[in-house]
PAKOL-907657 format. One record per residue (C-alpha): residue in one letter; x, y, z. Coordinates in steps of 0.001 Angstrom, whole numbers, plus 524288, in hexadecimal, padded with zeros to 5 digits. Last residue first. Example, Ala and Ser with C-alpha at 12.3 -4.5 7.8 and 13.67 -1.06 7.14 Angstrom:
# PAKOL-907657
S | 83566 | 7FBDC | 81BE4
A | 8300C | 7EE6C | 81E78
This chain:
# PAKOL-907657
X | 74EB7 | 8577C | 6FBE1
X | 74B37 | 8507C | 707F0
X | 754D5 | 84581 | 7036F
X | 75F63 | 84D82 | 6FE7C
X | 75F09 | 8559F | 70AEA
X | 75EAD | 84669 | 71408
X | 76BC1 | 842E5 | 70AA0
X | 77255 | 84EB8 | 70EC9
X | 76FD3 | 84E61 | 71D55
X | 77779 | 840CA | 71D04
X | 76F56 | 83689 | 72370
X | 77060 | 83041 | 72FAE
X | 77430 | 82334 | 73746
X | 77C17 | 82176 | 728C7
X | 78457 | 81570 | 730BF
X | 7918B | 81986 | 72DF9
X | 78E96 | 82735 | 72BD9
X | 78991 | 827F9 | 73831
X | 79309 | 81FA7 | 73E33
X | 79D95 | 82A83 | 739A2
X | 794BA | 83630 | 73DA1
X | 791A4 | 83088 | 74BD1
X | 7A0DD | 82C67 | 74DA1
X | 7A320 | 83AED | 74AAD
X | 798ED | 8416F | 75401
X | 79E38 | 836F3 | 75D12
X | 7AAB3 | 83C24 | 75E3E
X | 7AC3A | 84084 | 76D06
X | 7A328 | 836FF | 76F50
X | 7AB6C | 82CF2 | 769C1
X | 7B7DB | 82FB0 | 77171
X | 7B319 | 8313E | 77E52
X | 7ABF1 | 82389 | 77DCC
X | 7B815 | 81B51 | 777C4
X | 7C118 | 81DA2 | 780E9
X | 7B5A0 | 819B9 | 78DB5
X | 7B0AF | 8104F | 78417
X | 7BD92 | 80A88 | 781F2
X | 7C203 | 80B4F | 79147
X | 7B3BC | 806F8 | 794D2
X | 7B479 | 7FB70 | 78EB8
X | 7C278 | 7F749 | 7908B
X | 7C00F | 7F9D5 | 79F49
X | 7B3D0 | 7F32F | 79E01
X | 7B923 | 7E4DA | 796B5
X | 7C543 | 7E57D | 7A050
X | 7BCB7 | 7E619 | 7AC60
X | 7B145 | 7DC83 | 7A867
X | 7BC5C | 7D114 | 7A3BE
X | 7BDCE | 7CEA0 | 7B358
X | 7B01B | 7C739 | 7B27D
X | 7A5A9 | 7CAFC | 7BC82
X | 7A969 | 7CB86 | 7CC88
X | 7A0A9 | 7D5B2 | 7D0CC
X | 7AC55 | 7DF89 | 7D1AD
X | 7AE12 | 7DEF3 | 7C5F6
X | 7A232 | 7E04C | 7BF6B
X | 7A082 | 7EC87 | 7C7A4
X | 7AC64 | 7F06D | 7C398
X | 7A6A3 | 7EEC9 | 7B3C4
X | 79C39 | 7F703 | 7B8F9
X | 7A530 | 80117 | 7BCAF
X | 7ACD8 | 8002D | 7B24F
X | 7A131 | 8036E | 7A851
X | 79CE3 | 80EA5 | 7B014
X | 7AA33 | 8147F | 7B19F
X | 7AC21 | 814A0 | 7A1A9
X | 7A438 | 81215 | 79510
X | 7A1B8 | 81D7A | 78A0B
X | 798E4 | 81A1A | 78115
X | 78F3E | 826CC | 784F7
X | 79571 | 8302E | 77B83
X | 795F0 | 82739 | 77101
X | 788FA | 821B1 | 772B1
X | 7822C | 8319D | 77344
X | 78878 | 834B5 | 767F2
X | 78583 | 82910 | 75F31
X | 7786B | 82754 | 764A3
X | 774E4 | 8377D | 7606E
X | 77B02 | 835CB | 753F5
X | 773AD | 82A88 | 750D2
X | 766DD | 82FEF | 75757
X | 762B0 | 82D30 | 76244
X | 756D7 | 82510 | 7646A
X | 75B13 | 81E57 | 77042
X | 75B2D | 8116E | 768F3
X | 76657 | 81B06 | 7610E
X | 76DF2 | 81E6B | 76DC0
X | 76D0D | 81179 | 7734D
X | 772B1 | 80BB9 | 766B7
X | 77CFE | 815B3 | 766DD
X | 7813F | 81259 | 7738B
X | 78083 | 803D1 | 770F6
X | 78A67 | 8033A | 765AC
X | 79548 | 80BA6 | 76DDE
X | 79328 | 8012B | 779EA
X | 79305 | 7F501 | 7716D
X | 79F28 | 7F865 | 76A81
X | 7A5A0 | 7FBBF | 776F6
X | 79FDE | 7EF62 | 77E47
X | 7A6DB | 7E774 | 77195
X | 7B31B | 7EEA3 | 774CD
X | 7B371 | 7EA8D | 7815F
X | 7B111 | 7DC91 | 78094
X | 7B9FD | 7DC68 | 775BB
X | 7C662 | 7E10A | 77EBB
X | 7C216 | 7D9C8 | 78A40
X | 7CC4B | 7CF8B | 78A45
X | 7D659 | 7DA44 | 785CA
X | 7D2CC | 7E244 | 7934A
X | 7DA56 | 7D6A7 | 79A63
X | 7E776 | 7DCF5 | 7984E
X | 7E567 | 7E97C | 79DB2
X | 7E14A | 7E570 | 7ABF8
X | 7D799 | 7EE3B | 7AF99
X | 7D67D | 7F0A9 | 7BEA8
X | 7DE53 | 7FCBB | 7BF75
X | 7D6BD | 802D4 | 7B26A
X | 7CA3B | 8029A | 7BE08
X | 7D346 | 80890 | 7C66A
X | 7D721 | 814BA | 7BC47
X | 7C649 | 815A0 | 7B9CD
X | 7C3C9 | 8173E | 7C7B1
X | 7CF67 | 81F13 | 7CA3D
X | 7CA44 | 82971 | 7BFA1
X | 7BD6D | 8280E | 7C7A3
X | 7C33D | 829D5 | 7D4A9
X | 7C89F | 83757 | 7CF56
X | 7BCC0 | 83ACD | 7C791
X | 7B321 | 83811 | 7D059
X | 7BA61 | 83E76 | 7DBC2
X | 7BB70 | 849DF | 7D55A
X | 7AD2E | 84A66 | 7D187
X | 7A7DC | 84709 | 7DE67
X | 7A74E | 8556F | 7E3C9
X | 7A132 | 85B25 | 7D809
X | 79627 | 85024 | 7D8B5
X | 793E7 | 852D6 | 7E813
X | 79086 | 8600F | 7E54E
X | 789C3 | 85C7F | 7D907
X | 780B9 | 85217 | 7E2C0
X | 77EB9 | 85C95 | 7ECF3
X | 7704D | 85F5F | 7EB32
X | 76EAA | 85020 | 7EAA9
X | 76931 | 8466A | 7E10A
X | 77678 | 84542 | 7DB42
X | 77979 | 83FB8 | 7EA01
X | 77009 | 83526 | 7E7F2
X | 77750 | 8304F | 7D9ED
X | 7833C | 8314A | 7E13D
X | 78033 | 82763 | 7E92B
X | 77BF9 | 81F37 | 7E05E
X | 78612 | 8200D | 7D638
X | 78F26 | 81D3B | 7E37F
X | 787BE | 81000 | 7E7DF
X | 78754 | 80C27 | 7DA2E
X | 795B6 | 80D3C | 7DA21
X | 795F6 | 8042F | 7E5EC
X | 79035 | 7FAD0 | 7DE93
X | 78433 | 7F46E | 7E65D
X | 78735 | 7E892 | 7ECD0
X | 78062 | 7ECBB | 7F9E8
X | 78F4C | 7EE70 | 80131
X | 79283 | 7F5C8 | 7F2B7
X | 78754 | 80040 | 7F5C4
X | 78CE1 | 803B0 | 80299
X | 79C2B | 80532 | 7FD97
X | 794AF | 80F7F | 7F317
X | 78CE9 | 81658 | 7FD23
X | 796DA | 81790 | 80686
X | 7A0FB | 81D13 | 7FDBA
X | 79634 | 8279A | 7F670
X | 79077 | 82CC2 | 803A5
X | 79EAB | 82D12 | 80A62
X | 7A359 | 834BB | 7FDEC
X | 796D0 | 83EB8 | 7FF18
X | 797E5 | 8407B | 80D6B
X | 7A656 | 842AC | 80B7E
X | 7A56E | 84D45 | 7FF5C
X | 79B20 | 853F4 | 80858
X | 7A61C | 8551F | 8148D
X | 7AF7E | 859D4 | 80C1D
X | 7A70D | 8635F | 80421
X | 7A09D | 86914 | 80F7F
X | 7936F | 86EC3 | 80D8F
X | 78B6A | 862AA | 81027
X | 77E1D | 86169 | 80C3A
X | 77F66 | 852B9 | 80847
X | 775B6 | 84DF2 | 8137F
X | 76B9E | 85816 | 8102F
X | 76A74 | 855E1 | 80215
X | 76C49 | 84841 | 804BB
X | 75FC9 | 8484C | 80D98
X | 757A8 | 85178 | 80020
X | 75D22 | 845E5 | 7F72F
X | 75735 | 83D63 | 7FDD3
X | 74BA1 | 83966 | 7F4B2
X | 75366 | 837A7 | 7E7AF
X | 76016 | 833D6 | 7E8AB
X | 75BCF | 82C7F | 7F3D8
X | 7525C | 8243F | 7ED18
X | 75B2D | 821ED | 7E1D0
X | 7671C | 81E73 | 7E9A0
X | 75D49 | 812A4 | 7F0BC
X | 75955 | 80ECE | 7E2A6
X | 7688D | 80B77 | 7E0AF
X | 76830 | 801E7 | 7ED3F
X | 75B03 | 7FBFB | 7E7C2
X | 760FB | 7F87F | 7DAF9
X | 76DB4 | 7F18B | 7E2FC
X | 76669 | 7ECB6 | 7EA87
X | 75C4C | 7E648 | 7DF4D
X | 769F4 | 7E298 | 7D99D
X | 76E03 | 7DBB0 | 7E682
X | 76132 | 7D3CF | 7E810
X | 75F51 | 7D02E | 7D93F
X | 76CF1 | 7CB18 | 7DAD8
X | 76A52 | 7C3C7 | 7E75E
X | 75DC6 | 7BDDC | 7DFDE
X | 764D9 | 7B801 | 7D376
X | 7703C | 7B259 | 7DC3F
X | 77E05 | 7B53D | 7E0F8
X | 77D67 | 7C4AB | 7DE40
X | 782C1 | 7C887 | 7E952
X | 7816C | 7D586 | 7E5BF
X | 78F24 | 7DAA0 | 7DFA7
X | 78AFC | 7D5CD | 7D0CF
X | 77E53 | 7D536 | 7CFAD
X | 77A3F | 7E20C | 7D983
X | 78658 | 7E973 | 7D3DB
X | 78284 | 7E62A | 7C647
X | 7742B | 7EC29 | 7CB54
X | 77818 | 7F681 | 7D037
X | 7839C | 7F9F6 | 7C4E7
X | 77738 | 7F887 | 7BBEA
X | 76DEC | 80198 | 7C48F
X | 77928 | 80B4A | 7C451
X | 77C81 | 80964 | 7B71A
X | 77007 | 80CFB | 7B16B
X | 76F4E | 817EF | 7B8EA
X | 77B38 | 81E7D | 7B42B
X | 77874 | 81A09 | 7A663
X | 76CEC | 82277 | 7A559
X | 77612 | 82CB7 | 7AB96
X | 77E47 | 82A8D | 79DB6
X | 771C5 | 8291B | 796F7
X | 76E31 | 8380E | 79BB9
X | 77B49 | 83B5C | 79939
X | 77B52 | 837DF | 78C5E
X | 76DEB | 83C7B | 788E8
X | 771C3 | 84B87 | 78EF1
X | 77EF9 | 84A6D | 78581
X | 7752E | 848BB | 7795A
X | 771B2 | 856E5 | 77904
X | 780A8 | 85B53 | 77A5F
X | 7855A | 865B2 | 785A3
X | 78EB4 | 85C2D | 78C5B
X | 7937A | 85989 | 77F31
X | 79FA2 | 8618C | 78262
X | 7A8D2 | 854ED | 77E9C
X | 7B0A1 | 8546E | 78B12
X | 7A2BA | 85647 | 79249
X | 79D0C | 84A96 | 78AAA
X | 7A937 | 84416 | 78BB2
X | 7AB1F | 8447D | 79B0D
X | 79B63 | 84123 | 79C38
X | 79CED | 833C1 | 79415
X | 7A9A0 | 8305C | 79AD4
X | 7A367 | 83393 | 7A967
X | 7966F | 82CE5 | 7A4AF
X | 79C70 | 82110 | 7A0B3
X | 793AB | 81972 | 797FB
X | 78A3F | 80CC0 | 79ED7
X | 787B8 | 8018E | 795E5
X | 79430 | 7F9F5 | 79296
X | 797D3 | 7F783 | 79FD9
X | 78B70 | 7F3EF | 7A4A4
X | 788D4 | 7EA38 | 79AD1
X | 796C8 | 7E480 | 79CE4
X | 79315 | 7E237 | 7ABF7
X | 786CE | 7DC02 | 7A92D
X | 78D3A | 7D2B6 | 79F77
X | 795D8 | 7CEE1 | 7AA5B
X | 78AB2 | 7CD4D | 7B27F
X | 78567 | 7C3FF | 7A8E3
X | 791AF | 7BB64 | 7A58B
X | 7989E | 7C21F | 7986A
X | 797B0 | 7BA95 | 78C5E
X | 79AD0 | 7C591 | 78244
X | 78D91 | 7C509 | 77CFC
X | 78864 | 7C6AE | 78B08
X | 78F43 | 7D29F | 78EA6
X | 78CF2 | 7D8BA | 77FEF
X | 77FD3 | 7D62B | 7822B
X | 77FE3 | 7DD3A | 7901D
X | 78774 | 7E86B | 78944
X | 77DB2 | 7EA84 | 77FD6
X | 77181 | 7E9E5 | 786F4
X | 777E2 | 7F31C | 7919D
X | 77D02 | 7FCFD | 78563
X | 76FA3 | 7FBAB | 77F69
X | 76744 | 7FDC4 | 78D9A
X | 76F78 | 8082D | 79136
X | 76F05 | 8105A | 7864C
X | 75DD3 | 80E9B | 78451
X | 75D07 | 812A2 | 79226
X | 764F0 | 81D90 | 79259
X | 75EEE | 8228F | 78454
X | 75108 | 81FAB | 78A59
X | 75382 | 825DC | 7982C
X | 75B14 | 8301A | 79255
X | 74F58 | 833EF | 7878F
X | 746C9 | 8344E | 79255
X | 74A2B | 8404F | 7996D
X | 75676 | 84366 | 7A134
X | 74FC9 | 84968 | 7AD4A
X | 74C60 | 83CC8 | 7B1B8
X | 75A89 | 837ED | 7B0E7
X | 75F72 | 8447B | 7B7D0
X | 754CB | 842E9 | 7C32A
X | 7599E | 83495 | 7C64A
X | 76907 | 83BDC | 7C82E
X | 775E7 | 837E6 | 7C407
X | 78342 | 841A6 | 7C2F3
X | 7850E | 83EC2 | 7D296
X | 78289 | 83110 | 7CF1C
X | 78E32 | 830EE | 7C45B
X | 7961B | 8379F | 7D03F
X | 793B8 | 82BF5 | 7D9CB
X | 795A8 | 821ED | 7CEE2
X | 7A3B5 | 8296D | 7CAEA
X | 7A761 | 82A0E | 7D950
X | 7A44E | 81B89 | 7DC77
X | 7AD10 | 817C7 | 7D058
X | 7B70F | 81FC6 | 7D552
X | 7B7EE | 81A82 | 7E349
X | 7B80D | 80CAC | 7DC84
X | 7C39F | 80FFA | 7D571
X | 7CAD8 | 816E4 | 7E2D9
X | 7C8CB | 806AE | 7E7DC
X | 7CED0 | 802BE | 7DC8B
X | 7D9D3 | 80BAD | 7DCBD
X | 7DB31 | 80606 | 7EAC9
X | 7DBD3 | 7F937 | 7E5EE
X | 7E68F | 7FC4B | 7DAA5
X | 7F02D | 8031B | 7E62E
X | 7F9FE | 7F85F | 7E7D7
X | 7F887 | 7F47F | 7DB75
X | 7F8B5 | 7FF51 | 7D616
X | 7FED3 | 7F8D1 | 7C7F0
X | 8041D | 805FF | 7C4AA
X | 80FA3 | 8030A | 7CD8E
X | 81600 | 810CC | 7CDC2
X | 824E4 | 80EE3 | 7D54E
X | 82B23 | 808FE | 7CAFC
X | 823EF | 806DC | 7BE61
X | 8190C | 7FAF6 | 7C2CE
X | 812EF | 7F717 | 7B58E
X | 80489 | 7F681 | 7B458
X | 7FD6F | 7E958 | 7B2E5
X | 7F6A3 | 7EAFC | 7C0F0
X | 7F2A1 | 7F920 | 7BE4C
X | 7F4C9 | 802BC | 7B46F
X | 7F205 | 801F4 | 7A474
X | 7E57E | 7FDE8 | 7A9E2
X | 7E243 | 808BE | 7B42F
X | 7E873 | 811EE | 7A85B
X | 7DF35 | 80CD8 | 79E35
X | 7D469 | 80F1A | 7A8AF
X | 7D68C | 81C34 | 7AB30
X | 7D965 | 82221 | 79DB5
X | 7CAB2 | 81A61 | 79829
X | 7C44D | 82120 | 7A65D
X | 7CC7D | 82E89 | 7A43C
X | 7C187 | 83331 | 796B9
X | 7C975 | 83C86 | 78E7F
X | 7CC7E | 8490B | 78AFD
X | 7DA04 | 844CA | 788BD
X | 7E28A | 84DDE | 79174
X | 7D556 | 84A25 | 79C06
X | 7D9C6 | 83BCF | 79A13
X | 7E9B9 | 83E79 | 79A12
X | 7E6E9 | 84494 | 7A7C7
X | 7DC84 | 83ADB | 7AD3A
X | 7E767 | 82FA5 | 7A842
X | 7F197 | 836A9 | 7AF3A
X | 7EAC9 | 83993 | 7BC21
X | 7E5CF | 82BEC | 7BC37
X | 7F442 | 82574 | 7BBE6
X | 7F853 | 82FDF | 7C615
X | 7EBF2 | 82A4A | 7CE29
X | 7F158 | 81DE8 | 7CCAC
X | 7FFA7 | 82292 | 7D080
X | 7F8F1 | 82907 | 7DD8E
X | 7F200 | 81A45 | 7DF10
X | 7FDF8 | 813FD | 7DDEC
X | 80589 | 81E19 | 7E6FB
X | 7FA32 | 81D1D | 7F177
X | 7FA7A | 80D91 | 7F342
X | 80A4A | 80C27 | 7F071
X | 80B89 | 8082B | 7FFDF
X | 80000 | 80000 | 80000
C-alpha cells in the first residue's frame, strides 16, 4: 500500500492527458478514456518507478469508478422530471416509443441469432438500445444545434430513454442480483425492485413541500454534505434490496429535481460528475484486456450496423421524413456510459466474460463513430439520397407541372 497514492496521482496524470488531447480535438473523453484504461493496466509495461499496471491501486480505481457512475445517474435525474415528459406532447411519446421498441427488438434478435443464453441476450438488448445522453448533448452544443427544430425530439427521446432504462436496469437488477433461484423469487425481486422505483415517484411528487424545508440550508458545506450523505446512503441501501445502486442514485436525484433547490444542487454536482465520471470511464478501460476484444470484433460491428439501420427506421415508422430520420439517427447513435453500465451490471451478475469486451468495442465505435456523423449528416443524407432517389430533383417536379 505504499505506492497506493502515487498510482492513483499517475492515473489521474493519465486522465489529465487524455481530457487535454480530447478537448484539443473537440472530441468526446469516454472513446480517449477507455483506449487509455486498455492501453494501461495489467498488460502495461512497468518503466522504472511508474508501474502503469496499478496494481496496487486498480481496486481503489474501481471503487472511485463506481463513485462516478453514481454521480452521472444522480445528475441525469437532476436533468429528469414526470412534468417535463408531459409537457413534451405526443409526438415524443410516439417517436420515443416507436425508437426504443426497434432498437430493443433488434438487439434482442441479434442476441438470440448470435446464440447468446437469455439474460445474456437481455444484456446485449440493453446495450444496443439506450444513446449516451452526455455524448449526444456535448455534440449538439459543440455543433450549435441547440437552437434546431428537431433538437427538442432528440432530447425528448433521449429522456424517453432515461425512463426506459430505469425500469429496465430495475428489473435486470431484480433478475440478475435478486435471488433469482426460481420463477416466483424472480417475480418477487423484480416486483421490489418496481415497487422500490414507484416509492421515488411518490415522493418526488407529494413531498416535495417537506424536502423543501429539509434542504433549506444556506451553507454550502453543510448542504453539499446533506446532499452526498442522501445520495451514498441511498445507493448502498438500494443494493442491500438488490436494486442497482445506480438506480438508487437516478432515483434520488430524480426527487431532488422536484425541489426548489434542485439547480442549486445541479451546479454543485457538476464537478464531481465530471471528475468521477472521467475515472469511471479510465477504470472501466482498466478492466479490458486488449487482446480478447478480437473475439468480439464481429459481434460489435454487427450491433453497429444494427444500431445505425434501426435509428432511421424508427425515425421513418415515426413518420419523419428521410431527411428528418437521417438526422435525427445520426445524432442519437451515439453509445457510451449507459451501455457500460448495463454491460457492469451483466458483470457483476455473473453472465459470460465475452459481455465486457463486446460493449467496450461497442460503445468505443459508436461513441467515434456518433460525433463524427452528425457533424456530417447533411452530407451522408445527400449521398444516400441520391443513392436510393428518397426524393425527387426540383427540376424534374417543374417539368412535370409544366
Amino acid at each position: 500500500m505504499d505506492h497506493l497514492i502515487f498510482e492513483v496521482g499517475t492515473a489521474l496524470i493519465l486522465v489529465a492527458i487524455a481530457a487535454l488531447l480530447a478537448n484539443k480535438l473537440n472530441f468526446s473523453i469516454i472513446p480517449f478514456l477507455i483506449v487509455l484504461g486498455m492501453i494501461v493496466g495489467p498488460h502495461a509495461p512497468t518503466i522504472g518507478i511508474l508501474d502503469f499496471k496499478f496494481i496496487e491501486s486498480a481496486e481503489f480505481i474501481s471503487f472511485l469508478g463506481r463513485i462516478g457512475v453514481l454521480f452521472l445517474l444522480f445528475y441525469l435525474g437532476l436533468e429528469f422530471s414526470i412534468g417535463k415528459l408531459i409537457r413534451s406532447g405526443k409526438s415524443i411519446v410516439t417517436s420515443g416509443t416507436i425508437y426504443l421498441s426497434i432498437n430493443f427488438t433488434g438487439g434482442l434478435l441479434y442476441g438470440f441469432i448470435a446464440g447468446f443464453p437469455l439474460y445474456e441476450v437481455l444484456i446485449i438488448a440493453g446495450i444496443i438500445t439506450i444513446s449516451s445522453s452526455a455524448i449526444v448533448a456535448k455534440v449538439l452544443v459543440d455543433l450549435r444545434r441547440t437552437g434546431n427544430t428537431e433538437t427538442e425530439l432528440i432530447l425528448g427521446i433521449i429522456m424517453f430513454e432515461d425512463i426506459f432504462l430505469a425500469v429496465y436496469l430495475s428489473v435486470l437488477s431484480g433478475l440478475l442480483l435478486g435471488d433469482g433461484t426460481t420463477l416466483m423469487s424472480s417475480v418477487t425481486s423484480i416486483l421490489i425492485a418496481l415497487g422500490y422505483m414507484l416509492l421515488f415517484f411518490i415522493i418526488a411528487r407529494k413531498a416535495t413541500p417537506l424536502l423543501n424545508k429539509m434542504l433549506k440550508i444556506a451553507s454550502d458545506e453543510v448542504f453539499i454534505i446533506v446532499v452526498f450523505a442522501a445520495l451514498f446512503f441511498v445507493a448502498g441501501f438500494s443494493e442491500t434490496i438488490h436494486v442497482a445502486e445506480a438506480i438508487g442514485a437516478l432515483l434520488l436525484g430524480l426527487v431532488f429535481s422536484e425541489t426548489d433547490q434542485g439547480e442549486r444542487i445541479e451546479h454543485l454536482v457538476v464537478p464531481f460528475r465530471d471528475f468521477f465520471g472521467a475515472i469511471f470511464f479510465f477504470s472501466f478501460g482498466l478492466s479490458i484486456d486488449p487482446t480478447m476484444l478480437l473475439d468480439a470484433v464481429w459481434l460489435a460491428l454487427g450491433a453497429v450496423v444494427i444500431t445505425i439501420v434501426g435509428n432511421y427506421v424508427a425515425g421513418r415508422k415515426a413518420g419523419l421524413s428521410h431527411k428528418a430520420s437521417s438526422n435525427i439517427g445520426l445524432t442519437i447513435v451515439s453509445r457510451g456510459e449507459f451501455s457500460i453500465i448495463v454491460a457492469n451490471l451483466g458483470i457483476a451478475g455473473g453472465l459470460m466474460d465475452i459481455l465486457s469486451p463486446f460493449s467496450a468495442l461497442y460503445v468505443l465505435i459508436l461513441a467515434i463513430l456518433g460525433p463524427l456523423m452528425t457533424k456530417e449528416s447533411k452530407r451522408i443524407y445527400n449521398v444516400m439520397n441520391k443513392i436510393f432517389k428518397w426524393t425527387e430533383p426540383k427540376e424534374k417536379k417543374t417539368k412535370k407541372n409544366a
